[in-house]
N, C-alpha and C positions, 0 to 999 in steps of 0.2 A: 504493500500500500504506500510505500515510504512515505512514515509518519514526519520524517525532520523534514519536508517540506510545505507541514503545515504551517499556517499561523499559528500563537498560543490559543486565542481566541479558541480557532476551529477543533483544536486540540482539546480542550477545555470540555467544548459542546459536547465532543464521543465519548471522553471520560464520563461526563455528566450520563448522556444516554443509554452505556452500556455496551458500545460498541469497540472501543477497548480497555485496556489496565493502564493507571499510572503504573504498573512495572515497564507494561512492555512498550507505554513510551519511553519511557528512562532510557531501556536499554537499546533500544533502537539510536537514539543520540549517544549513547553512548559507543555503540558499533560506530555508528559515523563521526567519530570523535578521533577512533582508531584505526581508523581508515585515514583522516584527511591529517591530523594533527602535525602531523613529521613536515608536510611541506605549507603548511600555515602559522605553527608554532604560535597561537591564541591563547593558550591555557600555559599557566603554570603551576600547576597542582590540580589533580584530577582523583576525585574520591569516588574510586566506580562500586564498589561494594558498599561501604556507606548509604552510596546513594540507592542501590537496588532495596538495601533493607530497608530507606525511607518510606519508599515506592509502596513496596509490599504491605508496610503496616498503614499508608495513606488506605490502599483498595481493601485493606480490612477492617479499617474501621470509620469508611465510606465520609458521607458527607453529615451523616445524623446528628453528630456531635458537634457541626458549625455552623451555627441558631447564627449568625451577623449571615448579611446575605454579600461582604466582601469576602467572609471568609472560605465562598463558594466561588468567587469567579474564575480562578484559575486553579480549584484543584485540582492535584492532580501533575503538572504543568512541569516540568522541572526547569531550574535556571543555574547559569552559571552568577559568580560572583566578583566584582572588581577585588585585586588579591592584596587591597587595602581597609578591607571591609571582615573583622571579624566574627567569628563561629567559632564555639565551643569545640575543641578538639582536632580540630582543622589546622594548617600550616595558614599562617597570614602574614607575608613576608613583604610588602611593600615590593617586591621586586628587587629586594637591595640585600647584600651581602651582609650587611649588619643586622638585619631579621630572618637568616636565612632556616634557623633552627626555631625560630619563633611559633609556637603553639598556640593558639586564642584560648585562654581561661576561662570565658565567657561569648555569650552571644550579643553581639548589634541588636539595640532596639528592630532595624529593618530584619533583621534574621529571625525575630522571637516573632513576628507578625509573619514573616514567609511559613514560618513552620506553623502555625495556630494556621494556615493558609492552608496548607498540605502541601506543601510546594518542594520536591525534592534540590538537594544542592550537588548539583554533580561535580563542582570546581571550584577555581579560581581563575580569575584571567589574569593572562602576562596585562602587564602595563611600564608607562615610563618610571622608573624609582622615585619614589613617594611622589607620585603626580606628577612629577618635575618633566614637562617635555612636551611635544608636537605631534611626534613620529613613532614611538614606541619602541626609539633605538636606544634610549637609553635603562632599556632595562636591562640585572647584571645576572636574567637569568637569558636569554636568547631574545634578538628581534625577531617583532612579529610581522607579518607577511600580510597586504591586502590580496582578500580570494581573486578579487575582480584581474589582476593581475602580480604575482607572485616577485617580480623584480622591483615595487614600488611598497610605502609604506602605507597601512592601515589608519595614519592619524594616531591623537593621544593626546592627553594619559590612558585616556580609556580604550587606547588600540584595540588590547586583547577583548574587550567586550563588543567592540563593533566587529572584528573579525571573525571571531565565533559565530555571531547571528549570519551572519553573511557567509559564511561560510559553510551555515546550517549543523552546526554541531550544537545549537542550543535554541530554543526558539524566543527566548527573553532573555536578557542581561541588566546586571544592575552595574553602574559607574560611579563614578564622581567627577563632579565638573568647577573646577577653582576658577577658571577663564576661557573656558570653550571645549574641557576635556570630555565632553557628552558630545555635545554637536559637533567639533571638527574630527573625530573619527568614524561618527553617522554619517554626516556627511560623504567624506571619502569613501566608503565601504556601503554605500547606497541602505543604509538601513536608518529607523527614525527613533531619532533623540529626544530626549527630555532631561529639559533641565528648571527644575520649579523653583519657585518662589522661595527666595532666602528663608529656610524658618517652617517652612511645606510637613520637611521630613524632619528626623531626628539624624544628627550628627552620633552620636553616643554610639562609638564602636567602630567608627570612621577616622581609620590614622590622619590626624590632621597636618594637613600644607598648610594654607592660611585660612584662620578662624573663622573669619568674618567675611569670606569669599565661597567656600565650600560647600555644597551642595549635593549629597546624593541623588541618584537622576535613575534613567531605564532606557537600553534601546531595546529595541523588538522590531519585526517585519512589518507590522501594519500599527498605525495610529490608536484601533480599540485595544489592542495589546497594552500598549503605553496606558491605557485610559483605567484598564483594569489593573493592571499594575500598580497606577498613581495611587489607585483607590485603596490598597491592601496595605501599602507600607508608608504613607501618610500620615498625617494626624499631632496632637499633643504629646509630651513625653518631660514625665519629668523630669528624667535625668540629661535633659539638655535646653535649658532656661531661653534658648534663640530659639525655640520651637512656638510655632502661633498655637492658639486654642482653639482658632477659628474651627466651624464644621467643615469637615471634607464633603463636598459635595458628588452628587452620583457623578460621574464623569459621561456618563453611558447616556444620560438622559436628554441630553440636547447634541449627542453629536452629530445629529443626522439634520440640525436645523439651517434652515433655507438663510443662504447669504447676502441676501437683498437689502440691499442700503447700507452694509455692513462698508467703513470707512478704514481705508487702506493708506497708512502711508509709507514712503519710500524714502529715506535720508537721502538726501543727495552726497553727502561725503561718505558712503557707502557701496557710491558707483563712479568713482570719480579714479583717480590716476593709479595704479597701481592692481586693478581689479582687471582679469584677462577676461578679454573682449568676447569670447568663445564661452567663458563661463556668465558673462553680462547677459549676454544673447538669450543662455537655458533659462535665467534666471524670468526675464525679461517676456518668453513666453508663458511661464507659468503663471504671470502676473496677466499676461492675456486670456487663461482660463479663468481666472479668479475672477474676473468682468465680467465674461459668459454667466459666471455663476452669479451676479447678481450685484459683486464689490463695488464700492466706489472707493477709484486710487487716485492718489494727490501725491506731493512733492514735498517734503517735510526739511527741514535743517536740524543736527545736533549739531552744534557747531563746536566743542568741546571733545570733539569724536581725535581730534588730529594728536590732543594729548592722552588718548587712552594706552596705549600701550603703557609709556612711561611712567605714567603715572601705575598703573595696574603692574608692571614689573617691578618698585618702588615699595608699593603696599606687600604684596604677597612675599619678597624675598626678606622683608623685613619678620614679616609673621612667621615667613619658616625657619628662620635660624633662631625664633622663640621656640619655636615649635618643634625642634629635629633636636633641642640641645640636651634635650634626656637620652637621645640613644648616644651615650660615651662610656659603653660597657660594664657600669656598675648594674643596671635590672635588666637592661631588655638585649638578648641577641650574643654577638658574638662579641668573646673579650681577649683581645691580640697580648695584652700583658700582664704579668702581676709585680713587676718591679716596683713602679710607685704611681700613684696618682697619676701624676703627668705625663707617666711615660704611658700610662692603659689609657687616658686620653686621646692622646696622642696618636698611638700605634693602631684604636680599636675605631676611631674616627676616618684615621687616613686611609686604611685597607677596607674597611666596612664601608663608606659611603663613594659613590662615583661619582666625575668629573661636574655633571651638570648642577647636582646635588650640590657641591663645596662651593661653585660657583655662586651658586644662589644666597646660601648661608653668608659666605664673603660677602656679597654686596647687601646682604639683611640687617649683617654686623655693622658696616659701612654708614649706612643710613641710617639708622640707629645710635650713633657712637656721641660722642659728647664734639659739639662744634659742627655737625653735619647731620643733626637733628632738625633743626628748623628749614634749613634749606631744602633737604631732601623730603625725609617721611612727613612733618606737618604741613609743607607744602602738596604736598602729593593728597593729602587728606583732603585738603580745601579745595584740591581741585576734583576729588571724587564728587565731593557735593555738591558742586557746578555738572557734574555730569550725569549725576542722579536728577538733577533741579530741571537739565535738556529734555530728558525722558518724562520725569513729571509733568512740564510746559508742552510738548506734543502728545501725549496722550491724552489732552484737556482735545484737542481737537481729530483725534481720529483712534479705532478703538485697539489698531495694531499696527506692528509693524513689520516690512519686512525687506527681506536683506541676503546678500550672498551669505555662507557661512563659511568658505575659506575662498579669498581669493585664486586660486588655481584648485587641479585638479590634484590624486593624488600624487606627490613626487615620486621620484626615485630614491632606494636606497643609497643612503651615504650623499646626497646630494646638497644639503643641507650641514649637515652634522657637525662641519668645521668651522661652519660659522652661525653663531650661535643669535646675533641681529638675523636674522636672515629669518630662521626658526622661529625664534619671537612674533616676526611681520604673519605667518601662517596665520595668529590668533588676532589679529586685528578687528575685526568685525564680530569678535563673539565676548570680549574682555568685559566691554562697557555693561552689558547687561548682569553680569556675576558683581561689578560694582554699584549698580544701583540695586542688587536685589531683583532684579524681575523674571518674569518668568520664559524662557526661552526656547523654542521647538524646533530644530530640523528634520525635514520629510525631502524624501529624493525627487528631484526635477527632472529629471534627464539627463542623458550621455553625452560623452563627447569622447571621440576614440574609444568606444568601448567601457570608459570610466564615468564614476556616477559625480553627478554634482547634485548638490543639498540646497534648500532655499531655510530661509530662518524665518522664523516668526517670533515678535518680541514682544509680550504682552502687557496689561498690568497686572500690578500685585494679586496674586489669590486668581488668575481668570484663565489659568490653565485649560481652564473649561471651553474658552473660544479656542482656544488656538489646538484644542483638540477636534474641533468643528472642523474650524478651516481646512487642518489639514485630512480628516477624513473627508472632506467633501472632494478636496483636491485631487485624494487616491482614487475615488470613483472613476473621474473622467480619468486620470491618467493609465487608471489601470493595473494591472500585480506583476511584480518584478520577478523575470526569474532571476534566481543565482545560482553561481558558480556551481558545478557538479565536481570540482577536482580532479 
């Protein structure tokens, strides 16, 4: 029947109706896990047994015992996990040589809901070391490969997640996205991202980059996947004080509504110099169907768009060398010395952490430091807030917005890698929404040589809900993507 080339969704339905077992999906993806793995290299930890005995005790002890009706939508369903996202008993290594032996002691708020879900975990996915990256080449367990084409990168941090869906070795993924690492590897690897509203999910279990940027997210094949997804792992938590109270709303219940009058706007410093003209074009007809369907599209300004990068590389490297300065081998991971203090510092940092990682931390430390405090990080701040204030001022007059989500298609390996501006420019279009908080969705547009290009939708706060509209209405007309067979 080849079940991995359902949606969740569809998958979901047959569990539901008895037409097959959460085993014998599990293990279906999981055969095709073992099959493609070697020349996709998506996952970095794979828990196949684990996960069959998940499976088995889901189909035995059915749906009767999960009275919430989200904890029915996708059981059954199994998902991989970003391999920065802990589970009890599981390897959750950030990708990095200094968590390589690292065990999770407990479960993520998002985990304890997947499983009250019935959701088996058959993984982890590779990703760039603790989020840090573009491409997925800096992870220090193997780069990941995009399916669409095997010589080019999958995007990142959340490579491994987009590369598995797309590659059909899982039919949902969970990421995290600090500045586009949901959407620029959706993007690239034709599959659709979500990245919600600062504060949506629960952080609590989520190795953190930077605090105040970070965002657990979902890609999957189709938009209701994402919808029912958003739904399950959602919500309040107390053990993480940035989480809203607000109710989660059905996601399900207006995706299907008519987009007539619905007000579209387009930044213009979003298609302006530096955006490939091939990828303007896809982007460009897709805004032509959204017409069809009823949009009305205008011409909007952020004009504070030209300082996001720096400002957004400013804030985040500053938060991570707060944030990464517990792994120096007294609790967590690997410890290179025991001479003295300085020297297991020293030795458990320098060999434990990679290049982009020190990089980052260095310039965290930098802007941070006494004398290059004000010029740097609190100016960087003030200039968030002028960039959150653009977002606030155009969404007073149109109710979304929308935008390439990487300039180019996906590169090549190693193309990038040496130079590290270069890498950074990939996330330009997707930075400023992780700084103002809002909530942000790629869905695939169209090819170009064969590779997928992503359009973005930028909403406001908490309205997840349109830009789940949008883009399912979007996939109707445009139709179901095959992928990659390996």
């Amino acid at each position: 029947m080849n079940l991995y080339t359902k949606t969740a969704s569809e998958l979901a339905e047959m569990i539901r109706n008895g037409e097959v077992t959460s085993e014998e999906v599990t293990k279906e993806f999981l055969d095709r896990i073992e099959r493609t793995e070697k020349k996709v290299g998506a996952l970095s930890h794979i828990f196949k047994d684990k996960a069959l005995e998940e499976a088995k005790k889901y189909d035995k002890e059915g749906t009767e015992n999960r009275k919430d009706y989200t904890d029915r939508l996708l059981f059954g369903v199994p998902i991989i996990l970003k391999d920065n996202i802990v589970s009890k008993g599981d390897l959750t290594t950030a990708a990095s040589k200094i968590l390589k032996n690292y065990i999770g002691t407990y479960d993520s708020t998002v985990v304890k809901k997947l499983r009250k879900a019935g959701i088996p975990i058959m993984g982890k996915a590779n990703m760039d070391e603790f989020a840090m990256g573009s491409s997925n080449e800096n992870s220090s367990i193997k780069p990941a490969s995009n399916p669409w084409d095997l010589e080019r990168v999958p995007g990142g941090s959340s490579g491994g997640s987009g590369a598995a869906v797309a590659a059909q070795q899982t039919p949902i993924a969970l990421g995290s996205d600090t500045g586009g690492s949901i959407r620029q590897p959706a993007c690239l690897t034709g599959t659709v991202g979500i990245k919600p509203t600062y504060g949506r999910v629960s952080r609590y279990g989520l190795m953190a980059f930077g605090s105040s940027l970070d965002q657990i997210g979902a890609l999957a094949k189709s938009t209701e996947d994402l919808a029912r997804l958003l739904m399950i792992i959602a919500g309040y938590d107390e053990k993480d004080p940035t989480t809203s109270d607000m109710e989660v709303p059905d996601y399900l219940k207006n995706i299907n509504n008519d987009l007539t009058g619905l007000k579209i706007g387009l930044p213009k410093e979003y298609f302006s110099e530096g955006l490939d003209e091939d990828v303007k074009k896809v982007i460009m007809e897709a805004v032509e169907v959204l017409k069809v369907l009823g949009a009305e599209v205008k011409e909007v300004s952020l004009p504070y768009t030209r300082q996001a990068i720096s400002t957004y590389y400013i804030i985040s490297s500053a938060e991570a060398a707060s944030n990464l300065s517990k792994y120096d081998g007294v609790r967590y991971g690997v410890r290179k010395s025991d001479k003295n203090i300085e020297d297991m510092y020293t030795k458990s940092r320098t060999e434990g952490l990679g290049d982009e990682v020190k990089r980052r931390i260095m310039i965290g430390n930098y802007v941070l430091s006494s004398g290059f405090y004000d010029a740097y990080y609190k100016k960087a701040s003030q200039v968030r807030r002028l960039i959150r204030e653009d977002f606030e001022n155009v969404l007073k007059e149109v109710d979304v917005l929308l935008s390439p989500v990487s300039p180019t298609i996906a590169f090549k390996k190693g193309e990038k890698l040496t130079d590290p501006v270069q890498m950074y420019l990939a996330d330009v279009y997707t930075v400023s929404a992780n700084m103002a908080g809002l909530p942000a969705l790629s869905v695939p547009a169209g090819f170009i040589k064969g590779l997928p290009v992503g359009m973005q939708l930028i909403g406001n706060y908490f309205r997840e809900d349109l830009l789940f509209n949008i883009s399912h209405k979007y996939e109707q007309i445009r139709g179901k993507i095959e992928y990659p067979e390996l």
